[in-house]
C-alpha positions in Angstrom: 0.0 0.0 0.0 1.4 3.2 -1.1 2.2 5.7 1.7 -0.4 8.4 2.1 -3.1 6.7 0.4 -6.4 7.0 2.2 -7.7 3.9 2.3 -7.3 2.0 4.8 -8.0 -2.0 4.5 -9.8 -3.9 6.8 -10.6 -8.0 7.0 -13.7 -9.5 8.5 -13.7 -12.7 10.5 -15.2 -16.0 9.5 -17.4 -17.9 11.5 -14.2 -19.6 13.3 -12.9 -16.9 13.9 -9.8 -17.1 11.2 -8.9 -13.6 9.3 -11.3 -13.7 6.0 -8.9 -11.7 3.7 -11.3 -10.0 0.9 -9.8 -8.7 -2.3 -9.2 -4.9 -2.5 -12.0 -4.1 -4.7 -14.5 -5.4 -2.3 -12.8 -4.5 0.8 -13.3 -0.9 -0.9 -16.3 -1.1 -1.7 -17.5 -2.3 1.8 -15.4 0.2 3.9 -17.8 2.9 1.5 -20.7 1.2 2.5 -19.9 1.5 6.2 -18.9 4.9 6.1 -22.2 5.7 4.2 -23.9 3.2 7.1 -22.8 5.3 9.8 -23.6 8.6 8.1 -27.1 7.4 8.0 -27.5 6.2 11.4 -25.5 9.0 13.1 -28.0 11.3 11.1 -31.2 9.4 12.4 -33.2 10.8 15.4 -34.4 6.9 15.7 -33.3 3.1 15.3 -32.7 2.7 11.4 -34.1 -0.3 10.0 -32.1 -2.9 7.5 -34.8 -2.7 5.3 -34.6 1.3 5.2 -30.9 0.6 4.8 -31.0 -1.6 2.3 -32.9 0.9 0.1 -30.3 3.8 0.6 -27.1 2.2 0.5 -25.5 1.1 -3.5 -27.1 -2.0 -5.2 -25.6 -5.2 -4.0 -23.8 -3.8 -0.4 -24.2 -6.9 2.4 -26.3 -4.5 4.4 -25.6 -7.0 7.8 -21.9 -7.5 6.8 -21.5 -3.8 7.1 -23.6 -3.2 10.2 -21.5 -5.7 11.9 -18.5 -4.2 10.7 -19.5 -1.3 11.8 -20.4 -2.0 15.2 -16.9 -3.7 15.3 -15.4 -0.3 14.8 -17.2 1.7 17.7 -17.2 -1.0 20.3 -14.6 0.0 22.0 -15.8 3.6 22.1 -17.4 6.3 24.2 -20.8 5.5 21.2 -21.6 1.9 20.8 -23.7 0.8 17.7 -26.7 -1.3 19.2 -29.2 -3.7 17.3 -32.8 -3.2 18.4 -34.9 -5.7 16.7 -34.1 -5.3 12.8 -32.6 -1.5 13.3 -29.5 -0.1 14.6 -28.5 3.1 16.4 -25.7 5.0 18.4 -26.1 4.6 22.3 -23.2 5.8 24.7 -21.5 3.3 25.9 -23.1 1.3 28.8 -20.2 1.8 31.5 -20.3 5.4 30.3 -24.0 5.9 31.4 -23.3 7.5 34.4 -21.8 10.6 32.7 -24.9 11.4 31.2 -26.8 11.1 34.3 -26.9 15.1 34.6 -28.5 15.8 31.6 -31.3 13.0 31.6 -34.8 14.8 31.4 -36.6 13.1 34.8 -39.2 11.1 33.4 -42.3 10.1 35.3 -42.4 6.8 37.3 -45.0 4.1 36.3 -46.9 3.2 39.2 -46.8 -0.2 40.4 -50.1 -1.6 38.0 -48.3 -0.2 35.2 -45.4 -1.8 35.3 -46.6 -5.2 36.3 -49.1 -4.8 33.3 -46.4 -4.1 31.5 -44.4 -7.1 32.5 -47.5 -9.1 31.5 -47.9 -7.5 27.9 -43.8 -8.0 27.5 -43.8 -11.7 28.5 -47.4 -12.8 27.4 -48.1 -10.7 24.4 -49.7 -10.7 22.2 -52.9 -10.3 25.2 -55.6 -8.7 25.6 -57.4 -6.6 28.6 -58.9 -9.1 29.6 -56.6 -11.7 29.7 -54.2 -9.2 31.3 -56.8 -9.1 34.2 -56.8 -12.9 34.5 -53.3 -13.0 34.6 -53.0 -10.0 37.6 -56.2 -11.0 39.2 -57.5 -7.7 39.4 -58.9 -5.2 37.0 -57.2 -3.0 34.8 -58.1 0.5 33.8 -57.6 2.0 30.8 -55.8 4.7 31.9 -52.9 2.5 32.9 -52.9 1.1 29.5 -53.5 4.7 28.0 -50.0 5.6 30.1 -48.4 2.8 28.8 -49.2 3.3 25.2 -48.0 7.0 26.0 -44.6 6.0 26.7 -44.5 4.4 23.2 -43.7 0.9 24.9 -46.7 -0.5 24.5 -48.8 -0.6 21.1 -52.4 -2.0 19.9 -51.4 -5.2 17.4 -54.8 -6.6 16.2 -58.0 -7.5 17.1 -58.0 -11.6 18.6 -61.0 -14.0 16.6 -62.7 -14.3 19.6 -66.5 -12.7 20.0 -66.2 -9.1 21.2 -63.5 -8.9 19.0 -60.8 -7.2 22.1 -57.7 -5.2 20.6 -54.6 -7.2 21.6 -51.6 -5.5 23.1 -48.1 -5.6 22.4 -44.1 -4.0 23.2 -42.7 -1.8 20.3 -39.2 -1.0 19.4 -39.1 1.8 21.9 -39.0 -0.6 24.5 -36.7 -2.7 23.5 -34.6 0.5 22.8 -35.2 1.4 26.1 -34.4 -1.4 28.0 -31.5 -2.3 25.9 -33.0 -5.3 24.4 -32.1 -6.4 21.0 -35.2 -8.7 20.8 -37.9 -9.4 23.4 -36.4 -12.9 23.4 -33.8 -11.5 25.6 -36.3 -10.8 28.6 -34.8 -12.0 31.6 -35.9 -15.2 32.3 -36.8 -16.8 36.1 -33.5 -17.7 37.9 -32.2 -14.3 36.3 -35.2 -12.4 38.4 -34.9 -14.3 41.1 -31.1 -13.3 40.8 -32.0 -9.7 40.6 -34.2 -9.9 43.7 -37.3 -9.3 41.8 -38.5 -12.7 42.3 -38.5 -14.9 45.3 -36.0 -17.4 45.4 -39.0 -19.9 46.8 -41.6 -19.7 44.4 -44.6 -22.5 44.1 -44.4 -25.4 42.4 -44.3 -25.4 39.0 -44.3 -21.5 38.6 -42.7 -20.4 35.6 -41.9 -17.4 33.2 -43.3 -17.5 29.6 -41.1 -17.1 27.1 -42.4 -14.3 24.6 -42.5 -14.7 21.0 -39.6 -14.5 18.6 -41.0 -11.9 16.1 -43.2 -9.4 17.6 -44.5 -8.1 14.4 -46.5 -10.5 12.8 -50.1 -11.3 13.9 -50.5 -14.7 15.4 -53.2 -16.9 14.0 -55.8 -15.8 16.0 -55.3 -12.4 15.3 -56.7 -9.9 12.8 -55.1 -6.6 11.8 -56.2 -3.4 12.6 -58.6 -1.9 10.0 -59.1 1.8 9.6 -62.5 1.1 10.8 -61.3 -0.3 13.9 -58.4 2.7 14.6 -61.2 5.6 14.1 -63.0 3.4 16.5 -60.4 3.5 18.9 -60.0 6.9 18.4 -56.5 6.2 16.7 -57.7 7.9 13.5 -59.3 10.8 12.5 -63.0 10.0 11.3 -63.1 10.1 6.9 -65.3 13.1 6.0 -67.2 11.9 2.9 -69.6 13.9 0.8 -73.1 13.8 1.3 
């Protein structure tokens, strides 16, 4: 490599961990897509999918080769590049947190119904109101679900094929953002709540925590989507004004 010149290679690993040497064109051409990767996130007020990715980067670019490659890059730094869900985003660094500490905006706490229903929406979900209650054995009002949804951590999915028809709830990316989850799959499971005190470590026989789906976004079976009918209903959509 000529002194001066401004590129500078790089080589991925393989899957057993041994140097993967690419040819210069390609190593090229993926260093540009990473740079253009991190413009775009770095730009982004929110997570960036791989799908809006995918459609801004050049024709052909390994859209999760360069992610990883990027994150490779910044995880030693001050800004870590996270995965939440199927979209990416700068976060500071996790042992870092505290520095920022100063300048967090207090939010409001959720009282203590809100966040068990939202433990219950996180590891039974997709659920409905009712079912929620079951689960709790007490009621629950709308306005805790109302403050829920308000926080942008919990969202309406569908409607379940039941009669009655009830809206089922579910966690959106802002939670897993939030809690630093990459997918809801990485909900802490029993012996790590019992570890963390939040369980007790003598809990009745055969007591255990669900596991939550794998992919939040698509309707289970017994699910139908939301129609517009159904968000003007809700009051999630401004009523169509037709001519008379």
């Amino acid at each position: 490599m000529n002194e001066g010149s401004n590129v500078v290679p790089f080589s991925l690993e393989g899957d057993d961990g041994e140097t993967v040497n690419q040819n210069p064109a390609a190593r090229l051409h993926l260093a540009e897509a990473v740079r253009m990767a991190e413009a775009i996130v770095f730009a982004s007020a929110s997570p960036v999918s791989e799908r809006q990715l995918t459609a801004r980067l050049p024709e052909g670019v390994d859209v999760r080769e360069a992610m990883v490659e990027l994150q490779r890059i910044y995880e030693r730094r001050g800004v870590n590049l996270v995965r939440i869900a199927d979209a990416w985003a700068f976060r500071t660094a996790g042992d870092l947190a505290f520095l920022m500490s100063r300048d967090t905006v207090q939010q409001k706490k959720l009282s203590r119904a809100a966040l068990e229903v939202l433990s219950v929406i996180a590891y039974h979900q997709p659920v409905t109101r009712a079912e929620i209650e079951d689960i709790r054995g007490v009621e629950t009002s709308k306005g805790t679900l109302d403050t829920l949804m308000e926080t942008e951590w919990v969202r309406m999915r569908g409607r379940r094929k039941t009669p009655g028809r009830p809206v089922t709830y579910g966690t959106t990316e802002g939670f897993l953002d939030h809690f630093g989850l990459e997918e809801i799959r990485d909900l802490p499971g029993i012996e790590e709540l019992k570890g963390a005190g939040l369980l007790s470590t003598r809990m009745p026989p055969g007591f255990s925590v669900p596991l939550p789906p794998s992919d939040t976004d698509v309707l289970t079976e017994d699910e139908d989507p939301l129609t517009d009918i159904d968000l003007e209903e809700l009051g999630l959509l401004t009523p169509r004004v037709t001519d008379d």
